[in-house]
MARNUZA-956033 format. One line per field, with one value per residue (C-alpha): chain; residue in three letters; residue number from 1; x, y, z. Coordinates in steps of 0.02 Angstrom, whole numbers, padded with zeros to 5 digits. Last residue first. Layout:
<recs>
kette: A;...;
rest: ALA;...;
nr: NUM;...;
X: X;...;
Y: Y;...;
Z: Z;...;
</recs>
This chain:
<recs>
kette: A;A;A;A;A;A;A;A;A;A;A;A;A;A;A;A;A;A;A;A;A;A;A;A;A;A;A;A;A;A;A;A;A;A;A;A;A;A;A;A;A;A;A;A;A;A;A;A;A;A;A;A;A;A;A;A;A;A;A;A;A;A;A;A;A;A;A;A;A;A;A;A;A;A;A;A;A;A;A;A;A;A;A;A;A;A;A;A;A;A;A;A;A;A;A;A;A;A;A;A;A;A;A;A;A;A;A;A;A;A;A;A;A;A;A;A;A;A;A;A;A;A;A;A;A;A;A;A;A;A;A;A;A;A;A;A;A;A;A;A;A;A;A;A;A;A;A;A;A;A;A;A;A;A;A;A;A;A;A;A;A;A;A;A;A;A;A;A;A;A;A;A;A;A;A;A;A;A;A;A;A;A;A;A;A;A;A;A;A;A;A;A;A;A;A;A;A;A;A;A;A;A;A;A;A;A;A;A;A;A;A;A;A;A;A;A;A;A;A;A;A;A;A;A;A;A;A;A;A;A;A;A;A;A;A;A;A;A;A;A;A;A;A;A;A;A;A;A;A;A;A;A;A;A;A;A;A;A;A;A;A;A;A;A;A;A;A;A;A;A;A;A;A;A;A;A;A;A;A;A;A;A;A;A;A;A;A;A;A;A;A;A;A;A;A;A;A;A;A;A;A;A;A;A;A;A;A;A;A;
rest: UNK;UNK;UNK;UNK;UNK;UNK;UNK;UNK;UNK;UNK;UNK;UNK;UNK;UNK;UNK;UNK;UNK;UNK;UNK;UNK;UNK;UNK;UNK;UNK;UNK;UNK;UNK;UNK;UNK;UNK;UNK;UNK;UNK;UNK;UNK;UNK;UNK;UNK;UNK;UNK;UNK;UNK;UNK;UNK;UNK;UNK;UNK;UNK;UNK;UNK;UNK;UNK;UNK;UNK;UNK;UNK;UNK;UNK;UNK;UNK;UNK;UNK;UNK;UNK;UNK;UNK;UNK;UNK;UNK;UNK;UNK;UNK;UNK;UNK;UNK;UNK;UNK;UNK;UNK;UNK;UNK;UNK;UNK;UNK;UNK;UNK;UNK;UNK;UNK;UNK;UNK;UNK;UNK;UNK;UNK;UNK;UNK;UNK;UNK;UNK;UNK;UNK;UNK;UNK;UNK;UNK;UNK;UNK;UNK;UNK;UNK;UNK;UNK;UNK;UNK;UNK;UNK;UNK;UNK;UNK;UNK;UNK;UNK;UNK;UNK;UNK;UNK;UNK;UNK;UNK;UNK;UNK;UNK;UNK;UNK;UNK;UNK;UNK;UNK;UNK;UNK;UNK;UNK;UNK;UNK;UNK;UNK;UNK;UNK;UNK;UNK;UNK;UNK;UNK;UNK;UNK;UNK;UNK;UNK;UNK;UNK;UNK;UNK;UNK;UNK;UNK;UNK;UNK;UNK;UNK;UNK;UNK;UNK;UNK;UNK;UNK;UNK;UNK;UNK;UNK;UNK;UNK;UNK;UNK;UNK;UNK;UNK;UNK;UNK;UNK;UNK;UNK;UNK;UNK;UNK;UNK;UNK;UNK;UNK;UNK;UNK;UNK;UNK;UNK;UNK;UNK;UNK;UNK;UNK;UNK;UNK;UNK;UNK;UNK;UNK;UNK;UNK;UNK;UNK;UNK;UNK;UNK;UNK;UNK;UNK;UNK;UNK;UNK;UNK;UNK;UNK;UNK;UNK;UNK;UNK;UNK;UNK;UNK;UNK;UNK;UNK;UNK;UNK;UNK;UNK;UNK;UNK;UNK;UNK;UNK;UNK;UNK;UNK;UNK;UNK;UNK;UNK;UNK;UNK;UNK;UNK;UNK;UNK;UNK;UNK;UNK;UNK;UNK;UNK;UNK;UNK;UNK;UNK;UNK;UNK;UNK;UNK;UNK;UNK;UNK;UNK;UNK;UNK;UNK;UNK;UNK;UNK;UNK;UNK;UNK;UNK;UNK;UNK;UNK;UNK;UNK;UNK;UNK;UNK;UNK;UNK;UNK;UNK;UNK;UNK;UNK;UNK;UNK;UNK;
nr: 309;308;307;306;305;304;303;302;301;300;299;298;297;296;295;294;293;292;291;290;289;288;287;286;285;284;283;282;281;280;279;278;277;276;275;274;273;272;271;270;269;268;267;266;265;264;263;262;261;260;259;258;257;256;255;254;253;252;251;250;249;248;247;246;245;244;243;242;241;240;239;238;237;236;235;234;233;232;231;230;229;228;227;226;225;224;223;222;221;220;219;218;217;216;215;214;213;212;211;210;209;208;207;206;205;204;203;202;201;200;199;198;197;196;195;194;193;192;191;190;189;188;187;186;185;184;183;182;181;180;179;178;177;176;175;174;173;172;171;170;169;168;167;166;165;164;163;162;161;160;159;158;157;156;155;154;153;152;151;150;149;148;147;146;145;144;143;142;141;140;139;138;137;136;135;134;133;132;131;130;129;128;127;126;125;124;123;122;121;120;119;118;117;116;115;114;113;112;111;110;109;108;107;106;105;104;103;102;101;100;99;98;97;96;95;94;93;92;91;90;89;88;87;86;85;84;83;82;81;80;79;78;77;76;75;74;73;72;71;70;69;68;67;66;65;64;63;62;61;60;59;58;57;56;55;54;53;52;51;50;49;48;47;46;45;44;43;42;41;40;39;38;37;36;35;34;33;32;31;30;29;28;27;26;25;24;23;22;21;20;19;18;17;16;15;14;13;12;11;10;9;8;7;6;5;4;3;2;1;
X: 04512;04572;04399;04329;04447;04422;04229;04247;04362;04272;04087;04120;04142;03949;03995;03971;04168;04220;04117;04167;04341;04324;04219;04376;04509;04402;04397;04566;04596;04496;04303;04245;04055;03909;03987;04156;04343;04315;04397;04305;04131;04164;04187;04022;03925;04006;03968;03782;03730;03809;03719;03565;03607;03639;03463;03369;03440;03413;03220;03209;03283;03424;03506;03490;03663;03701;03613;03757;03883;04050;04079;03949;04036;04222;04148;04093;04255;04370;04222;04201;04357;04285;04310;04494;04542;04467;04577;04739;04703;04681;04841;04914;04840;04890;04735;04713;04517;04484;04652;04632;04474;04564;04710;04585;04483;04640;04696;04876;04999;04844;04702;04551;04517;04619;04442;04363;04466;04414;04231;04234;04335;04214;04057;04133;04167;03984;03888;03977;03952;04111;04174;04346;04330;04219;04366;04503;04381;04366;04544;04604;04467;04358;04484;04528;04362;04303;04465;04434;04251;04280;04412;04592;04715;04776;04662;04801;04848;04701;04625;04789;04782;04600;04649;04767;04654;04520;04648;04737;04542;04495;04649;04719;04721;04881;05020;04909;04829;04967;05078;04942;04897;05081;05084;04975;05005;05207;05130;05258;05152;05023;05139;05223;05060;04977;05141;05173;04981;04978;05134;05020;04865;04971;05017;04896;04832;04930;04956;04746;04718;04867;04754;04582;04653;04701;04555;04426;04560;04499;04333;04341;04388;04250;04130;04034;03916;03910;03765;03704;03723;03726;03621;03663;03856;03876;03741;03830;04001;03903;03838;04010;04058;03931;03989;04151;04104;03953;04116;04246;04120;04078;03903;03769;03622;03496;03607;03777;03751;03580;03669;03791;03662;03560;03711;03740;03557;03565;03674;03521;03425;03549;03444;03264;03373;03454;03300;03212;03342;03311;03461;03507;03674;03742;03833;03910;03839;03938;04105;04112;04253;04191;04015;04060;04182;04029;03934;04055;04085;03900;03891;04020;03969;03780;03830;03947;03808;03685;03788;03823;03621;
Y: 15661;15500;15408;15514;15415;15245;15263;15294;15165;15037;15077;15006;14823;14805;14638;14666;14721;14551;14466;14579;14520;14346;14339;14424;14328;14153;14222;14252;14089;13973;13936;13770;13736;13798;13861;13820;13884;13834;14003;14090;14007;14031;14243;14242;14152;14254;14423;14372;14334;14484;14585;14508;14525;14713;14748;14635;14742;14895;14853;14801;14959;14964;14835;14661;14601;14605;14790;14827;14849;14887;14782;14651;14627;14635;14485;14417;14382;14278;14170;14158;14098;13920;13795;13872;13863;13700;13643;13718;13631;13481;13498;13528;13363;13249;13126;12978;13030;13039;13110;13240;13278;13331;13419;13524;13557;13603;13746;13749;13809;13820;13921;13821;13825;14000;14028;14029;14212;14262;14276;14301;14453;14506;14489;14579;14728;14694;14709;14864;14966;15027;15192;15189;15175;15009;14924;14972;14899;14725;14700;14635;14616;14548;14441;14349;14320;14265;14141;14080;14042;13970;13840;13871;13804;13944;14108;14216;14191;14214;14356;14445;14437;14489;14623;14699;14683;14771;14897;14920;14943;15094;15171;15308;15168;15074;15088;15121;14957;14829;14904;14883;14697;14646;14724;14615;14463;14482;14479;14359;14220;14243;14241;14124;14008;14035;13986;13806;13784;13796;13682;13540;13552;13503;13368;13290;13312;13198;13075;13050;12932;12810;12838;12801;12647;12563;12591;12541;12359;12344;12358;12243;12082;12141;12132;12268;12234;12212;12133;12288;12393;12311;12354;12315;12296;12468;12553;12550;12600;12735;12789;12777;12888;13017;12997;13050;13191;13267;13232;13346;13443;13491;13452;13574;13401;13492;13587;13482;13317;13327;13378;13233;13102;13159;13132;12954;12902;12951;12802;12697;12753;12638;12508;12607;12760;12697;12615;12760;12871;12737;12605;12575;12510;12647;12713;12885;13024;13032;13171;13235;13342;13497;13477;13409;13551;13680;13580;13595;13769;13820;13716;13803;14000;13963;13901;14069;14188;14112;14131;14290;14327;
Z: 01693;01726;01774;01627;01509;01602;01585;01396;01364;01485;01383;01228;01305;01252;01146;00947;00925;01001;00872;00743;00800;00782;00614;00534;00618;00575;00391;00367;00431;00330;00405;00373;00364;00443;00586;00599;00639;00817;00888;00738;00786;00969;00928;00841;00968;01077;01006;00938;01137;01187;01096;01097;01322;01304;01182;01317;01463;01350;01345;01538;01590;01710;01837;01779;01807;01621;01622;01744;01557;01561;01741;01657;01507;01597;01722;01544;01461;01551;01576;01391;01347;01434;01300;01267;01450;01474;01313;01383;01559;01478;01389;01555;01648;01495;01508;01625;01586;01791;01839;01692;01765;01933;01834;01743;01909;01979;01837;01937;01780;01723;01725;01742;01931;01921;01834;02004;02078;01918;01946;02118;02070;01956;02055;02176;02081;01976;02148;02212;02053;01980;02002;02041;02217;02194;02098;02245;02372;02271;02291;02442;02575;02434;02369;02522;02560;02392;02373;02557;02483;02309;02382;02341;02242;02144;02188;02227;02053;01960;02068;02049;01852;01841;01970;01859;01680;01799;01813;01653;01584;01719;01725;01871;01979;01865;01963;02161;02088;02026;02207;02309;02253;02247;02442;02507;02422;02469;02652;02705;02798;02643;02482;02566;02608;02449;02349;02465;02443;02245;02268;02395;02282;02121;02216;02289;02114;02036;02173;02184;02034;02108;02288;02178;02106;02264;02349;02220;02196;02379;02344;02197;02305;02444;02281;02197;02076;01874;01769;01694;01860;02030;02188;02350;02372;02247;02352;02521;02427;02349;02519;02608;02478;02506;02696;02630;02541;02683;02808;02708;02667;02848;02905;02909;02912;02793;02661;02657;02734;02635;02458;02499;02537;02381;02279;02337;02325;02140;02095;02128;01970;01861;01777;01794;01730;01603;01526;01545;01444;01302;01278;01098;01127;01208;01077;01099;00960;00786;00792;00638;00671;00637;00687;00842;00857;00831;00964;01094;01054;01054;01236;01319;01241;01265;01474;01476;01425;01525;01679;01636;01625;
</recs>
């Protein structure tokens, strides 16, 4: 279900700004789906070689990537696309523009490493996440709203299992002592501890599709950050509300998930200032916070003022 909910809150925005800036579909000079396919099926191999390096053969992904690429270099000499095929002249211009492409995020890697390792080597991560929660343990919303922050920064940089690891050692205990369900505590910090992949200053994914679009990394990292509000969302929806991890009755998990449906569907169409036409600004505030009033977040202020009690 939070998957679902992000996924509708991506694609309604993306369609909403469509909308709003009449933007027409990409030309492809009439080509069918089966045309691009029967001209272009060969690019597949390439992923299947890296899903089998990965799943079937246990290899590294360092190795299951670059034998991938040895694949699409394999495929490229074979099998050309609309006329175009790789050459040994063209192979070398590959290599050339992939290391300029690379720079950038080289480093941006290399700083988020330089602040993982100190904060690492001199236990500063350690005691930032005891201090946060011991200062604000005695509230529910102040501490989720804590460890959201921690998972983001110690997150910078890193792959989604050192950042799981390191996060559940760190601060998922602290969430399950106050009262939340084991499942949605780690759920939540795995949650965040990924969106520092969008979150700039670092947001790598950002920078790493900035590389490709030779686009300004940061503004990119802005943008994903708008697009995907809804991640910074749901792991709250789901810690106020376990029906959103399908624990409960089936008839309130349906009720939960309308609800949270009509919330962020709402709240993109405010951000985007469309839906069926232009929204002013009064009117984007106004549909915005009904939306946020329509998600199940009603439960935190109740559950942090028995929590205190």
């Amino acid at each position: 279900m939070p998957t679902a909910l992000y996924y509708l809150a991506v694609f309604t925005q993306v369609d909403l700004i469509a909308a709003r800036d009449k933007i027409a579909s990409a030309d492809t000079d009439g080509l069918t789906p089966r045309q691009v396919l029967r001209e272009g099926w060969h690019f597949i191999l390439p992923f299947a070689v890296l899903l089998l390096a990965l799943f079937v053969w246990r290899m590294d992904p360092e190795e299951s990537a670059l034998l991938s690429s040895v694949a699409i270099v394999g495929v490229g000499f074979l099998r050309g696309y609309r006329g175009e095929r790789l050459t040994l002249r063209t192979l070398g211009r590959v290599f050339v523009d992939t290391g300029i492409a690379m720079i950038n995020l080289i480093l941006v890697v290399a700083a988020a490493g330089f602040v993982i390792g100190v904060l690492n080597i001199t236990g500063l991560g350690f005691a930032l996440t005891l201090v946060l929660v011991d200062t604000v343990g005695s509230n529910l919303s102040l501490l989720l709203i804590a460890s959201a922050a921690i998972c983001i920064i110690l997150g910078m940089g890193m792959p989604t299992s050192g950042v799981y690891v390191l996060l559940a050692a760190l601060v998922a205990p602290s969430l399950v002592q106050a009262g939340i369900t084991p499942m949605a505590a780690h759920l939540f910090i795995l949650y965040f501890g990924m969106l520092s992949m969008i979150t700039p200053p670092v947001a790598l994914a950002a920078f790493a599709a900035a590389t490709i679009t030779r686009d300004d990394p940061l503004l990119t990292g802005v943008a994903s950050m708008r697009i995907g509000w809804a991640a910074f969302i749901i792991p709250f929806l789901f810690v106020a509300t376990p029906e959103l991890l399908m624990e409960g009755e089936t008839a309130r998990m349906g009720l939960m998930m309308a609800l949270s449906v009509i919330g962020i569907i709402a709240v993109t169409s405010g951000i985007v200032g469309y839906w069926s036409g232009p929204l002013n600004l009064p009117l984007r505030g106004l549909v915005v916070v009904l939306g946020l009033c329509t998600l199940p977040l009603g439960f935190l202020p109740t559950l942090a003022t028995s929590f205190t009690k």
